[in-house]
C-alpha positions as CSV (number, residue, x, y, z in Angstrom):
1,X,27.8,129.2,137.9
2,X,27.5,129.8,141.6
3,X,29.3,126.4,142.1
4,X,31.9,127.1,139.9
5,X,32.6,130.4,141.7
6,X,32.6,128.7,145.0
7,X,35.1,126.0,144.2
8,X,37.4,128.5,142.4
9,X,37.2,131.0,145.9
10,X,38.1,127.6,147.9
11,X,40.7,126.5,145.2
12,X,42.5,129.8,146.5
13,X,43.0,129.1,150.0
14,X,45.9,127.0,149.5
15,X,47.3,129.0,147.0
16,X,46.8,132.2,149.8
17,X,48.4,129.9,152.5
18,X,51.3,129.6,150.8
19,X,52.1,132.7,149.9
20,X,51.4,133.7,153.7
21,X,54.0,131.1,154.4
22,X,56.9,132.6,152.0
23,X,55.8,136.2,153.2
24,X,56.6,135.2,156.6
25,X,59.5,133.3,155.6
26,X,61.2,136.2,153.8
27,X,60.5,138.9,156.1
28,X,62.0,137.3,158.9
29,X,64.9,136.5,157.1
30,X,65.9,140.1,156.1
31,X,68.6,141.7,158.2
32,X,67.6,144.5,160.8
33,X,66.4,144.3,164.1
34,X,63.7,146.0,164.8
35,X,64.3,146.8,168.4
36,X,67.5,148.4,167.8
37,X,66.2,150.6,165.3
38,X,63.6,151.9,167.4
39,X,65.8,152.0,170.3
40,X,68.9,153.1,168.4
41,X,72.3,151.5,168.6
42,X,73.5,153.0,171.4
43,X,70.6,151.0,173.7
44,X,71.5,148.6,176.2
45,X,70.9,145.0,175.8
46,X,68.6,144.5,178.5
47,X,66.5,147.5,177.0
48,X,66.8,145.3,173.6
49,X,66.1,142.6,175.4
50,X,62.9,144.0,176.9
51,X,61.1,145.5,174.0
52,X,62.2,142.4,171.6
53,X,59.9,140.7,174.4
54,X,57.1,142.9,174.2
55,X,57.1,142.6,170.3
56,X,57.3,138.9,170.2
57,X,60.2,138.6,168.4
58,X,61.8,136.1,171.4
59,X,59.2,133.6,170.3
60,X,60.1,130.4,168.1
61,X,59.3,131.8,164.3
62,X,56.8,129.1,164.1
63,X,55.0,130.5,166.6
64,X,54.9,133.9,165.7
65,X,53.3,133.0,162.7
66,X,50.6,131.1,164.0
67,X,49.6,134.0,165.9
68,X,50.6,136.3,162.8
69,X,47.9,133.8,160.6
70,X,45.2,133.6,163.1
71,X,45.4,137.4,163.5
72,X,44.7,136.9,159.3
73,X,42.2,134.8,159.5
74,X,40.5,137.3,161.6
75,X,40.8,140.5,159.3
76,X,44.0,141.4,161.8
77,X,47.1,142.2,160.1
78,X,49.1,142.8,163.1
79,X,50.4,146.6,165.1
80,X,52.8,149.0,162.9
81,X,55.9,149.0,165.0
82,X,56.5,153.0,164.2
83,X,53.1,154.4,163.6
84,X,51.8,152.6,166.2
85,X,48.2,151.5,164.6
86,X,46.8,148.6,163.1
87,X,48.2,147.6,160.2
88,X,44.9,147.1,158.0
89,X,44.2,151.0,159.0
90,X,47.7,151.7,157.4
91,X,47.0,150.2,154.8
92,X,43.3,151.9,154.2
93,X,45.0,155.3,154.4
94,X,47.3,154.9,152.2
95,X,45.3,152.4,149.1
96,X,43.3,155.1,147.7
97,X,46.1,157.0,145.8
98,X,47.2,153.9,144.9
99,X,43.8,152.7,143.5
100,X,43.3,156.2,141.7
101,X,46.8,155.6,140.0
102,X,46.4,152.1,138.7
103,X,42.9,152.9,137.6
104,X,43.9,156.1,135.7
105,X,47.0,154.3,133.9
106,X,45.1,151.1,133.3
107,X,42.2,153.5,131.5
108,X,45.5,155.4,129.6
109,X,46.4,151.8,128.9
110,X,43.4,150.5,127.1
111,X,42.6,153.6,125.4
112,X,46.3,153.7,123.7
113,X,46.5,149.5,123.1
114,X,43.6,148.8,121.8
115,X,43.4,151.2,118.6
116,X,47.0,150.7,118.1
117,X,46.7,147.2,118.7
118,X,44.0,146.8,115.8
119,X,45.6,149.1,113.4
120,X,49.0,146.9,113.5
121,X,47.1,143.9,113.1
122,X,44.9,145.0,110.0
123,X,48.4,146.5,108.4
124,X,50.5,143.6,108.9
125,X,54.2,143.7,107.4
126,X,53.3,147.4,106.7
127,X,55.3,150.6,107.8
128,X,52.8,151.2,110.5
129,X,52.8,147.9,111.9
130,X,56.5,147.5,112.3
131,X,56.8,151.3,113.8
132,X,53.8,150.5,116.3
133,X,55.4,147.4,117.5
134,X,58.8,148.7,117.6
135,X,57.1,151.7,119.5
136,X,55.5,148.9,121.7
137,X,58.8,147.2,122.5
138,X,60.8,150.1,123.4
139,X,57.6,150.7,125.8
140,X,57.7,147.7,127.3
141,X,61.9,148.0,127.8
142,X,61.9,151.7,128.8
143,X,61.7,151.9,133.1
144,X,58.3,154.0,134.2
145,X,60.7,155.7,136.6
146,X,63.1,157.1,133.8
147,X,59.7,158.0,131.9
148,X,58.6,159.7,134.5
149,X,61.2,161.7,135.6
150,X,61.4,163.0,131.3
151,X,57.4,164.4,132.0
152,X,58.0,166.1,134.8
153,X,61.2,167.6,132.8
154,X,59.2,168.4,130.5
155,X,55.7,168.9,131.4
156,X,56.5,170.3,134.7
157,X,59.5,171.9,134.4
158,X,59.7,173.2,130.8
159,X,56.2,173.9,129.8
160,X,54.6,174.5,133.1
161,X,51.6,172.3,132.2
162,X,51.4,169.9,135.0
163,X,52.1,170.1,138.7
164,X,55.8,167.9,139.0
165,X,55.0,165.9,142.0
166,X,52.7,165.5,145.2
167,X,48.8,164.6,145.7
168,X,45.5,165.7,145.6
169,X,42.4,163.5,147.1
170,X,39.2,163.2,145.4
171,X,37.5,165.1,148.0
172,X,39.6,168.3,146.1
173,X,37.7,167.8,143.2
174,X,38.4,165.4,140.0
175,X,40.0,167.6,138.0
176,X,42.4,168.6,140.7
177,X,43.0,165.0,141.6
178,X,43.6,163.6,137.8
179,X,46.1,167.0,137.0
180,X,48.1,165.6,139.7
181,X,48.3,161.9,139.1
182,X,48.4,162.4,135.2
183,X,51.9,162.0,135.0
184,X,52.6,159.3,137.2
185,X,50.0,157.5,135.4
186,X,51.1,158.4,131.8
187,X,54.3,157.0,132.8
188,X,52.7,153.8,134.0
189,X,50.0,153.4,131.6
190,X,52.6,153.8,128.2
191,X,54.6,150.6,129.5
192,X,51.4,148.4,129.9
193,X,49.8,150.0,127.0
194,X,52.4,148.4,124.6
195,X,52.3,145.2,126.5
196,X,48.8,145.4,125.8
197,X,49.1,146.2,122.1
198,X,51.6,143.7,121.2
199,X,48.7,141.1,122.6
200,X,45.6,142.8,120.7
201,X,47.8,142.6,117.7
202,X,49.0,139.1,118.1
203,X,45.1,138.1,118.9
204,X,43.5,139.9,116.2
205,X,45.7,138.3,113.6
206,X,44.7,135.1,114.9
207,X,41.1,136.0,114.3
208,X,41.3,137.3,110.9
209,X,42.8,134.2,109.6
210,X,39.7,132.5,110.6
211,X,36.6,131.3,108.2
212,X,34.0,133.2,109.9
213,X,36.0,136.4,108.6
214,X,36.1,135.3,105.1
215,X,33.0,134.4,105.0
216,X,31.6,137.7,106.9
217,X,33.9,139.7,103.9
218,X,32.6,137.5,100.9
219,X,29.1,138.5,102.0
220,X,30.2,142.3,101.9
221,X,30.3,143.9,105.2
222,X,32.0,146.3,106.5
223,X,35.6,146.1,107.1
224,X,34.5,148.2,110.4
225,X,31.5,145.9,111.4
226,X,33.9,142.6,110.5
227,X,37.0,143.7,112.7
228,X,35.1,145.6,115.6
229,X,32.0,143.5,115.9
230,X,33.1,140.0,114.9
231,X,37.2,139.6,114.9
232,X,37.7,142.2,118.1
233,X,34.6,140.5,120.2
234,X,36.4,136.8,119.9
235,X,40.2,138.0,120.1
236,X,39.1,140.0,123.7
237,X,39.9,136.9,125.1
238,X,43.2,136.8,125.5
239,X,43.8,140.6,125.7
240,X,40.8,140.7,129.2
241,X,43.4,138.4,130.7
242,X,46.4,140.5,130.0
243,X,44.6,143.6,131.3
244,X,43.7,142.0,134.1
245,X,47.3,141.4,134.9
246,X,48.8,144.5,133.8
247,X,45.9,146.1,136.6
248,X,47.0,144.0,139.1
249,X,51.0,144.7,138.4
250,X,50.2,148.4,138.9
251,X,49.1,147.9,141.9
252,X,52.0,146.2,143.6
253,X,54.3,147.6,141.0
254,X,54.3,151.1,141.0
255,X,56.6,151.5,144.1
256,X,59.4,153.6,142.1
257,X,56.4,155.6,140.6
258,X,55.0,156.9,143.9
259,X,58.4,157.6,145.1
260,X,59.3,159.6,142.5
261,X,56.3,161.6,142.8
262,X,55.7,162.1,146.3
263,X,52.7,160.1,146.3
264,X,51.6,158.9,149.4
265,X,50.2,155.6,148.0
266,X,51.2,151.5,148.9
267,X,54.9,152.1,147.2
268,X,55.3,154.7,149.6
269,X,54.4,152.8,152.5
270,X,56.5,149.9,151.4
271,X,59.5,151.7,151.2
272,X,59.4,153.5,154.5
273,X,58.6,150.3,156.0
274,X,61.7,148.8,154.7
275,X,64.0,151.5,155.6
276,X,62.5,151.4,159.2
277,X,62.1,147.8,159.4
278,X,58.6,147.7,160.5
279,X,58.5,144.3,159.3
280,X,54.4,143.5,160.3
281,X,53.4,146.3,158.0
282,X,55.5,144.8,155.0
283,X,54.2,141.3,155.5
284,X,50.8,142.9,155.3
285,X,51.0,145.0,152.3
286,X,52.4,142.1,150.9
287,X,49.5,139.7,151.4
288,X,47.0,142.6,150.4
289,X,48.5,142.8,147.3
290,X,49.2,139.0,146.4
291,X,45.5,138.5,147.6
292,X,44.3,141.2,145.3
293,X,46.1,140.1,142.5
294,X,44.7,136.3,142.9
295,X,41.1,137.7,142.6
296,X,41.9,139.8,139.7
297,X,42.6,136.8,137.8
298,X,39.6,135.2,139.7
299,X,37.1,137.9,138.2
300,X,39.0,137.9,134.9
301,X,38.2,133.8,134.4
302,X,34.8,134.8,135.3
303,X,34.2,137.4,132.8
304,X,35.0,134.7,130.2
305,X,31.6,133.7,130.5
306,X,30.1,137.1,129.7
307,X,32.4,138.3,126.7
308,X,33.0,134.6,125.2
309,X,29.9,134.1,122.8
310,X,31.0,130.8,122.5
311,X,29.7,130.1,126.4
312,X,26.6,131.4,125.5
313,X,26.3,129.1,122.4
314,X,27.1,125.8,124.4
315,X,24.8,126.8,127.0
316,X,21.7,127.8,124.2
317,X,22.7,124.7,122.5
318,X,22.3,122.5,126.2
């Protein structure tokens, strides 16, 4: 096991090299000079000149990313150009309301899929099933944004129930902290949840049409016992990986989200970053969040060996 997890770790090296590499690529690319918007564009060109030296930017680009990847390497991101500290502390300040967000609409997520998910599946070609999967797709097409500005119409606004925007830390107490990303992460965690169902159903029926089932019914269990013990255990499979993703989307994803409620998260700091083109602090976030997303799906393949019984049965049967 330990050697498996160590070849998958250096399997991802190249894979997180590359994506350095196109990170660097694209930001350098993009328009905007960085000089002239902190010096404004009414700055001389020997001023330009001057601090475009100071940043580095008068280097050959393939030099400024060796320096910008050894800087990696080390745990250095690089300097925010505007807020004038280390990247990896921008970053820090700014991942928890993130973290609390994606957490709280993954959790919303499951709760919503799975049940729904299962019901469809034992109902096929019923009414239920075709309403919760045409629930599901209008999920999956409706825009989180568009959702969430409807709550905080309607939640916020018209019934008064939940703040409309802004952001409390833990430290303020939980119940003060999930009251105020509740909506954010409603709006969120309904999108993945039908992404989510549409894949428990499509597992479980998978499942059921297996002998194991028919034989576990012909010997009179439970319907219960037969589709939550037996037929929901192997179909998890397929449905760990896709909450695995749908975490690691929220993450990187919920840029509009944040913005639209003031939440002072990794969207946020993304978007500011671009309008001020502080370009080091975009390449950073960038590579946090591919990197996280790689070991997502790193710790998803190795909870295979811990939910799939039929690991467990090739390595009793070795």
């Amino acid at each position: 096991m330990l050697s498996y997890i160590f070849k998958r770790i250096l399997s991802l090296i190249p894979v997180l090299a590359v994506v350095a590499l196109v990170d660097f690529i694209i930001i350098h690319l993009t328009p905007g000079d960085p000089a002239v918007i902190m010096l404004g564009s009414d700055a001389s060109e020997t001023d330009l000149s001057k601090l475009r030296e100071q940043l580095g930017l008068t280097l050959p680009i393939y030099v400024q990313f060796g320096h910008w990847l050894l800087g990696v390497v080390q745990g250095d991101l690089g300097r925010s150009i505007f807020m004038d500290m280390p990247v990896t502390q921008a970053i820090w300040q700014h991942l928890g309301p993130t973290v609390s967000l994606s957490l709280l609409a993954e959790l919303i997520a499951v709760l919503f899929a799975l049940p729904l998910g299962v019901m469809a599946a034992t109902r096929r070609g019923s009414w239920i099933d075709q309403l919760l999967m045409v629930t599901g797709l209008l999920g999956i097409s409706i825009p989180s944004f568009w959702l969430g500005l409807n709550f905080i119409l309607l939640f916020a606004v018209k019934l008064n129930w939940l703040p409309a925007a802004g952001y409390q830390p833990l430290s303020n107490g939980l119940l003060n902290h999930i009251k105020y990303l509740l909506l954010p992460a409603l709006s969120l965690g309904i999108m993945q949840a039908a992404l989510i169902a549409r894949m428990t159903r499509a597992s479980m029926l998978e499942v059921l049409s297996e002998n194991y089932i028919r034989t576990a019914q012909a010997k009179g269990l439970k319907q219960q016992v037969i589709i939550y013990k037996h037929a929901l255990r192997n179909a998890f499979i397929p449905i760990l990986t896709v909450i695995g993703l749908t975490f690691a989307t929220l993450i990187g994803g919920a840029v509009v989200t944040e913005m639209v409620f003031n939440i002072p998260g990794i969207g946020k700091l993304v978007v500011n970053s671009v309008l001020r083109r502080d370009y080091v602090v975009i390449q950073g976030t960038i590579l946090m969040i591919a990197t996280a997303y790689v070991f997502i799906n790193l710790l998803v393949d190795l909870l295979y060996a811990y939910i799939d019984p039929r690991v467990r049965f090739d390595d009793q049967a070795r």
